[in-house]
C-alpha positions in Angstrom: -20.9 -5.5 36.1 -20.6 -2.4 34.0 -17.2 -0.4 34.4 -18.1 3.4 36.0 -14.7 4.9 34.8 -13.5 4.7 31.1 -10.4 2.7 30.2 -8.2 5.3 29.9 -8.2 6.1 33.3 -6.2 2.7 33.8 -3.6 5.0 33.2 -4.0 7.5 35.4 -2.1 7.1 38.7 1.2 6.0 36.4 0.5 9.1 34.5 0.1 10.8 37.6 3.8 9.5 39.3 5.7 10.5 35.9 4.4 13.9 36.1 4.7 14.0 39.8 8.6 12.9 39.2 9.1 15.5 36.2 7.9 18.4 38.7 9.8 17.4 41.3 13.2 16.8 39.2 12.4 20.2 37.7 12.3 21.9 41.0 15.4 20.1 42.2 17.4 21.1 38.9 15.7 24.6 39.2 16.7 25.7 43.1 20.0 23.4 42.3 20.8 26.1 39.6 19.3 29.7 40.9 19.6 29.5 44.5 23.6 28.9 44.8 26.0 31.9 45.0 26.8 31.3 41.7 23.6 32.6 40.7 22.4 35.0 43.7 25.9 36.5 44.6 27.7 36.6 41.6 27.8 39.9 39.7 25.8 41.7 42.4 26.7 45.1 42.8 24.6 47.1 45.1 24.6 51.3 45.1 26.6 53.1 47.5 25.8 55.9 49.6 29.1 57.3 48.9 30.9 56.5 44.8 34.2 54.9 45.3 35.8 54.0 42.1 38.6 51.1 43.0 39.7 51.4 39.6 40.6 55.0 40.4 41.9 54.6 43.9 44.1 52.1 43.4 44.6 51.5 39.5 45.3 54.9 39.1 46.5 57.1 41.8 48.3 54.0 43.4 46.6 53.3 46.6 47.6 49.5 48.5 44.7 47.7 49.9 45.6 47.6 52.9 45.4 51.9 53.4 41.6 51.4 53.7 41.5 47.6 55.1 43.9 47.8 57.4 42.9 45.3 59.6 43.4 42.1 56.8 46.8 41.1 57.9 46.1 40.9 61.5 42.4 40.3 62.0 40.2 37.5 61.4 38.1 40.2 59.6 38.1 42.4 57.5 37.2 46.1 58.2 35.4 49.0 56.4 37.6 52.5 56.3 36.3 55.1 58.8 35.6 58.1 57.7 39.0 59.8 58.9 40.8 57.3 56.8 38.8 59.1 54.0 39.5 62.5 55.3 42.8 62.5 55.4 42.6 62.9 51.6 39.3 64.6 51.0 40.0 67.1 53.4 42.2 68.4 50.8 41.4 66.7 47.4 38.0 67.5 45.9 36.6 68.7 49.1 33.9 70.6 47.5 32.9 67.4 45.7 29.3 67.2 46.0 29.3 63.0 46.3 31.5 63.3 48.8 28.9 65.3 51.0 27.7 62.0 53.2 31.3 61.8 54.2 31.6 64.8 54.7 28.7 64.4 57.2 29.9 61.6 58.8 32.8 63.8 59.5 30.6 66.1 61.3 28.5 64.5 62.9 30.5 61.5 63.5 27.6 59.1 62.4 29.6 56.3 60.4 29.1 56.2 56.4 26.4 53.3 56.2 28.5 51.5 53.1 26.5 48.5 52.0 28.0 45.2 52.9 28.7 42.8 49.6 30.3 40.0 50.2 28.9 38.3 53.1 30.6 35.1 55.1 27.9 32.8 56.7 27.5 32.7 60.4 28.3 29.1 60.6 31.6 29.8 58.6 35.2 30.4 60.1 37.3 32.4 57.8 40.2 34.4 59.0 41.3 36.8 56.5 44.8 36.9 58.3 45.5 33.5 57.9 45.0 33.4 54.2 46.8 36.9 53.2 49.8 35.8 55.1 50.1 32.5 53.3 50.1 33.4 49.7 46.3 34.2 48.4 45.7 37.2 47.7 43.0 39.4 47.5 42.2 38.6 43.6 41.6 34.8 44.8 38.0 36.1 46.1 37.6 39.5 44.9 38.3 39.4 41.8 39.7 42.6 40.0 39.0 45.1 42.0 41.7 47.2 41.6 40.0 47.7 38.0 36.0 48.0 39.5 34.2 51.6 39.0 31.9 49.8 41.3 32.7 47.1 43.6 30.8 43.6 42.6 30.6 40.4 44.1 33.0 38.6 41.6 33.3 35.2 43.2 30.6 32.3 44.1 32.1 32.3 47.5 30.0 28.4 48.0 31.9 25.6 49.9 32.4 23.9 46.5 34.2 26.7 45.7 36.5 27.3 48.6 37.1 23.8 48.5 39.1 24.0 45.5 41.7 25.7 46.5 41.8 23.7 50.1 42.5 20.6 47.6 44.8 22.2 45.6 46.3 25.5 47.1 49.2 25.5 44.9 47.0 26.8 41.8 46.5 30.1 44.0 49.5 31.0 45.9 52.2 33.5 44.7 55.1 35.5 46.8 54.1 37.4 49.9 55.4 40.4 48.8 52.5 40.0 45.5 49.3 39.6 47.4 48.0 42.8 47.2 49.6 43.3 43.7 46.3 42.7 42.3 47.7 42.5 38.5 50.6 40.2 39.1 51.2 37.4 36.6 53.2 34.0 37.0 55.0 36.0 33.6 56.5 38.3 36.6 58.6 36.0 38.6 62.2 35.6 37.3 63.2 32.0 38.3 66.5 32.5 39.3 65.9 35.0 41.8 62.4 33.1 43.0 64.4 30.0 43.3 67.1 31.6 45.3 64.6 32.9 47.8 62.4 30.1 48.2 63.9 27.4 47.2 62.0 24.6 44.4 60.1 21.5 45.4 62.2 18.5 46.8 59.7 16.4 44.2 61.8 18.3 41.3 62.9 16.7 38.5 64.9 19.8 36.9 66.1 22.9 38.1 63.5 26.0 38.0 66.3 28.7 38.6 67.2 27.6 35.3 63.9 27.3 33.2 62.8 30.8 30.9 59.7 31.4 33.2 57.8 29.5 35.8 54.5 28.2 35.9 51.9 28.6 38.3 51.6 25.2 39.6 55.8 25.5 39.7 55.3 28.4 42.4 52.6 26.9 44.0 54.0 23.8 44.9 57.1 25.4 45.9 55.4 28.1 48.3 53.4 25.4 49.3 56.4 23.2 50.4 57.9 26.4 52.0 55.3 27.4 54.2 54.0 23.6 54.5 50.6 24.4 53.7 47.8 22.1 54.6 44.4 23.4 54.2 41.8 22.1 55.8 39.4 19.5 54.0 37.6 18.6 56.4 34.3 20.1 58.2 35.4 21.3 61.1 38.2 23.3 59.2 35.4 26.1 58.7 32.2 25.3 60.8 33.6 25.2 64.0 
């Protein structure tokens, strides 16, 4: 009986499966790669109704955080300055400004400033902002610079991967209370003696830190750590509660 399809097609459904398995691992790699935060949050830096230069603000004239967000040491959130908290300079201080007219506005009419929201914590994530300024990470952990930002981006992936890094190891991230909102501190800053005589140094030590040149960061962090007896969370309901 005569063959109705050539040889080649012998082939075909194996043919077929690799490519089907190609496509598919391509996919997999492809959404793997540009649909985490690394890829669609990272550097995103949408424009503002009103221009507010961090780098100015706080960089410059001097400004602490917590002037315009001052709900982040006590709150679970957050929160936005209202436009009297931007008033109470601008009022006075390039009140003629004409980019500062939709504040101005919002002054008048009492219609809040609709600022743009960048970073964005998932509905099905707990995370108190409170609970993390008070225990040693600051605000450079996740924002990034922004004491140097013309523009405030998205700096950080902000993916559970990336949260649980410092969960695991926590002592890589803190540093004194009193540096949190220092958004430029180094490790370079602390002066061992004095740090040691405040806090204390890890009961795992094998030499004494009040008497080493400088400390490292893993040397702070394990002694904060001890201090405050940090213990973050590793597990799932730690942050989808």
């Amino acid at each position: 009986m005569a063959n109705f399809f050539p040889r080649w097609t012998n082939w075909l459904p194996l043919k077929v499966a690799i490519c089907g398995v190609i496509i598919v691992c391509g996919l997999t790699g492809a959404t793997w790669y540009y649909v985490t935060p690394k890829y669609t949050r990272v550097g995103y830096e949408p424009i503002q109704p009103v221009p507010f230069p961090h780098d100015i603000h706080v960089s410059q004239l001097g400004m602490d955080c917590r002037y315009c967000h001052s709900f982040v040491e006590v709150a679970a959130h957050s929160n936005l300055p209202n436009t009297q908290t931007c008033m109470n300079c601008h009022s006075q201080v390039q009140k003629d400004n004409p980019k500062l007219e939709p504040v101005r506005a919002s002054w008048k009419t009492g219609t809040p400033v609709e600022w743009v929201q960048i970073h964005r914590t998932p509905d099905y994530v707990f995370y108190n902002h409170a609970a993390h300024v008070n225990r040693g990470i600051s605000c450079f952990s996740c924002h990034g610079p922004v004491n140097h930002m013309p523009e405030v981006y998205h700096a950080k992936p902000h993916s559970m991967a990336w949260c649980l890094e410092c969960h695991r190891h926590p002592e890589n991230f803190l540093r004194p209370e009193d540096q949190i909102f220092n958004l430029d501190w180094k490790t370079d800053d602390v002066k061992p003696a004095t740090f040691v005589a405040k806090y204390g140094q890890p009961s795992d030590a094998t030499e004494d830190l009040s008497k080493k040149k400088k400390l490292s960061q893993t040397e702070i962090g394990e002694t904060l750590k001890e201090r405050w007896n940090i213990r973050p969370p590793v597990n799932c309901q730690g942050c989808h509660r």
